[in-house]
ChimeraX commands (.cxc) that place a marker at each C-alpha (Angstrom):
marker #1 position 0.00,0.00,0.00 radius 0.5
marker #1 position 2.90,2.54,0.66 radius 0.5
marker #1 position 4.87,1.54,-1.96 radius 0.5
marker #1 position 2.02,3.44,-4.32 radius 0.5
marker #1 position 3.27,6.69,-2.12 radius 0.5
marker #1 position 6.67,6.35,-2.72 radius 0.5
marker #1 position 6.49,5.83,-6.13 radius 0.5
marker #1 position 4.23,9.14,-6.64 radius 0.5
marker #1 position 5.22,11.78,-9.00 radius 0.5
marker #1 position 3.14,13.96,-7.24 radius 0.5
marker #1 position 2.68,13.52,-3.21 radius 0.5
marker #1 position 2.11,16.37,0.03 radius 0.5
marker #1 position 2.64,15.52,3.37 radius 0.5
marker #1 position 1.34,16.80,5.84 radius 0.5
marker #1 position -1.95,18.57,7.37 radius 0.5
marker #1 position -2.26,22.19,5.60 radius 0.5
marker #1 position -0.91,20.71,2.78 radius 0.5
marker #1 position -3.19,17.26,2.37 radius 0.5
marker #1 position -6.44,19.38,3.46 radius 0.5
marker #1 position -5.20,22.15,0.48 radius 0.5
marker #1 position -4.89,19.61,-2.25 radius 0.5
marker #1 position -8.34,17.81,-1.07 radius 0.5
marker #1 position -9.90,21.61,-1.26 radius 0.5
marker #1 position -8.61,22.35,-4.79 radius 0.5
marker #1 position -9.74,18.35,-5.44 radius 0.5
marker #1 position -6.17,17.47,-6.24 radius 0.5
marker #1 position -6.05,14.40,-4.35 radius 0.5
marker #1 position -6.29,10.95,-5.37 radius 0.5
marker #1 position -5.53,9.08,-1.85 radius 0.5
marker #1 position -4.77,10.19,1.47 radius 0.5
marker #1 position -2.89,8.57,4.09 radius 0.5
marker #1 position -3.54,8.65,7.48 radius 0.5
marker #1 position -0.89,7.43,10.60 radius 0.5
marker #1 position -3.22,5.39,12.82 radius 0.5
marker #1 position -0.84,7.74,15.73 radius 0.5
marker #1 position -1.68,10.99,14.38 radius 0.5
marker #1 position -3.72,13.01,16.81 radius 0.5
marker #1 position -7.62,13.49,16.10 radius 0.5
marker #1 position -7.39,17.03,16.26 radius 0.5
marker #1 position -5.33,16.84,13.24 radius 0.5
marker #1 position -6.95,14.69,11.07 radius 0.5
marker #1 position -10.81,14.92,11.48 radius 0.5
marker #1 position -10.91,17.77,9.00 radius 0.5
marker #1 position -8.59,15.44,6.55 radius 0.5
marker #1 position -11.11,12.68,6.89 radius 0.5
marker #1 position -14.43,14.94,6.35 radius 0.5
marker #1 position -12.87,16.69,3.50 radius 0.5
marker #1 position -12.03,12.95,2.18 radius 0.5
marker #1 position -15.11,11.66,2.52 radius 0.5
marker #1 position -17.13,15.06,1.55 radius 0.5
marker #1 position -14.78,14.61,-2.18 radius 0.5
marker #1 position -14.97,10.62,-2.12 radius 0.5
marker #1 position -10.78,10.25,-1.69 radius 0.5
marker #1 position -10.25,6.42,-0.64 radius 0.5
marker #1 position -8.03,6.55,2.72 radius 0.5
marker #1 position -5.82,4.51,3.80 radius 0.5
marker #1 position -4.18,4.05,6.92 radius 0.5
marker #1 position -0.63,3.63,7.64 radius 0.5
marker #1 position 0.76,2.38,11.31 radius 0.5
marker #1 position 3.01,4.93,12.29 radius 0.5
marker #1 position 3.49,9.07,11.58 radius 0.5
marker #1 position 7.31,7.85,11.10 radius 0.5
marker #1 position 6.41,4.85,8.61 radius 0.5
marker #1 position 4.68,7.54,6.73 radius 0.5
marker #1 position 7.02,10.30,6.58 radius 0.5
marker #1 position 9.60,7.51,5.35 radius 0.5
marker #1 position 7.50,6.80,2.88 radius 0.5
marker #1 position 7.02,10.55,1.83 radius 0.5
marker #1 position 10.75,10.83,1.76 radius 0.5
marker #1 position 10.90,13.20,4.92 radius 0.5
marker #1 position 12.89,13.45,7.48 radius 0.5
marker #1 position 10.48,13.77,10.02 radius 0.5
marker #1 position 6.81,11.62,10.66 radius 0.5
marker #1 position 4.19,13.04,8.72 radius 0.5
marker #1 position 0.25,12.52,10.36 radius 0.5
marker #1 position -1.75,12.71,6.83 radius 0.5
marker #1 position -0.42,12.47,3.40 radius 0.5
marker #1 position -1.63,12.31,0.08 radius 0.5
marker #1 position -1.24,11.59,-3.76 radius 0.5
marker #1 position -1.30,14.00,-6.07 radius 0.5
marker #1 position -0.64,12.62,-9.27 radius 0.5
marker #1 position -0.32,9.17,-10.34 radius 0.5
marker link #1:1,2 radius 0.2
marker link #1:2,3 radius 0.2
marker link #1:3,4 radius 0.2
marker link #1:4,5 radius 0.2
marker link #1:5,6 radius 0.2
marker link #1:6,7 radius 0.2
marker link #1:7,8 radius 0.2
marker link #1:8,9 radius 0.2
marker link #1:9,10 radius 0.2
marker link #1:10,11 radius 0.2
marker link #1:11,12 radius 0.2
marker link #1:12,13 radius 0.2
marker link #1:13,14 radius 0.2
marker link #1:14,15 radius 0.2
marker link #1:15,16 radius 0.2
marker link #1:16,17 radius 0.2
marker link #1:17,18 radius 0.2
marker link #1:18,19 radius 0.2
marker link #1:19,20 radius 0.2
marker link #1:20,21 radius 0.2
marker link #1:21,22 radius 0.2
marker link #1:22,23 radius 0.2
marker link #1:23,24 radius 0.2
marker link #1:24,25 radius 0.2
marker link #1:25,26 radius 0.2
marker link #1:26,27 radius 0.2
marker link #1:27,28 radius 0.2
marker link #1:28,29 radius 0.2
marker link #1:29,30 radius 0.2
marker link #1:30,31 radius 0.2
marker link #1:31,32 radius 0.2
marker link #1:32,33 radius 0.2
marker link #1:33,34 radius 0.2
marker link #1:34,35 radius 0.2
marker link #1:35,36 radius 0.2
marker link #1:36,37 radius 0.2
marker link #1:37,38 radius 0.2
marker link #1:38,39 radius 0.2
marker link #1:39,40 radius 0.2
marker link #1:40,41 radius 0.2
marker link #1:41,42 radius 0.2
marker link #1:42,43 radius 0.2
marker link #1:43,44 radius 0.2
marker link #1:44,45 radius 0.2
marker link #1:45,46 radius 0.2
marker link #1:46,47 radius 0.2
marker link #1:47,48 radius 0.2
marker link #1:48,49 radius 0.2
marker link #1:49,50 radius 0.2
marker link #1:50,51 radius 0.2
marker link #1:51,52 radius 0.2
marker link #1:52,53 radius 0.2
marker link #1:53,54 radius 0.2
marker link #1:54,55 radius 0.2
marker link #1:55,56 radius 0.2
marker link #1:56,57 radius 0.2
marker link #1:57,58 radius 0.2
marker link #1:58,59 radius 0.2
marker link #1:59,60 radius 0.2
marker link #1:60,61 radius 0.2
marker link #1:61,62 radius 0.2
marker link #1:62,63 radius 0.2
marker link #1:63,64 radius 0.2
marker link #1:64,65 radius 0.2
marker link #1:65,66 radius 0.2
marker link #1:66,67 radius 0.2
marker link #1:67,68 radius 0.2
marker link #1:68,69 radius 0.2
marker link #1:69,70 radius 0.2
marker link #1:70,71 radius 0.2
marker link #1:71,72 radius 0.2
marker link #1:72,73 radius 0.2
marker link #1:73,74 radius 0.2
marker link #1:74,75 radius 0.2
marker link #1:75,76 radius 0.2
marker link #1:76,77 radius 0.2
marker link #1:77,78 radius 0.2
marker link #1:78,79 radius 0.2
marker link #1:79,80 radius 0.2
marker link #1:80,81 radius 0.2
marker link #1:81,82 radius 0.2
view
C-alpha cells in the first residue's frame, strides 16, 4: 500500500498541505498514521469523505514520513498525481 506513495510523482505531506490539495480536489488518496492526533486529522477525513478520496491508513506518523521521503513523521499524506 505505501509503496504506491513512494512511487508518486506527485505527493504532500502533511496537514495544511493534504487538506489544500483535497480543497482544490487534487487528491487521489490520502494517508492517514493510525498515531496521528484526532485534532489533526478529522478535518482530513471529512474533507475525504465530503470529495470521495479512498483513505488509507498507515501504522506509524514515522512509517509515513519515510514513505514521503521526509525526514520527520508526517500525520496525513496524500497523492497527487499518479
Amino acid at each position: 500500500m505505501l509503496e504506491k506513495l513512494k512511487e508518486a510523482k506527485q505527493k504532500v505531506a502533511g496537514a495544511r498541505q493534504t487538506i489544500r490539495a483535497l480543497e482544490n480536489n487534487l487528491a487521489l488518496v490520502v494517508y492517514i498514521a493510525r498515531d496521528a492526533e484526532e485534532k489533526v486529522i478529522n478535518p482530513v477525513l471529512r474533507l475525504c469523505e465530503q470529495g470521495n478520496v479512498p483513505v488509507h491508513y498507515v501504522d506509524s506518523m514515522e512509517q509515513l514520513g519515510k514513505a514521503c521521503k521526509i525526514k520527520v513523521g508526517a500525520a496525513v499524506a496524500a497523492i497527487t498525481e499518479k
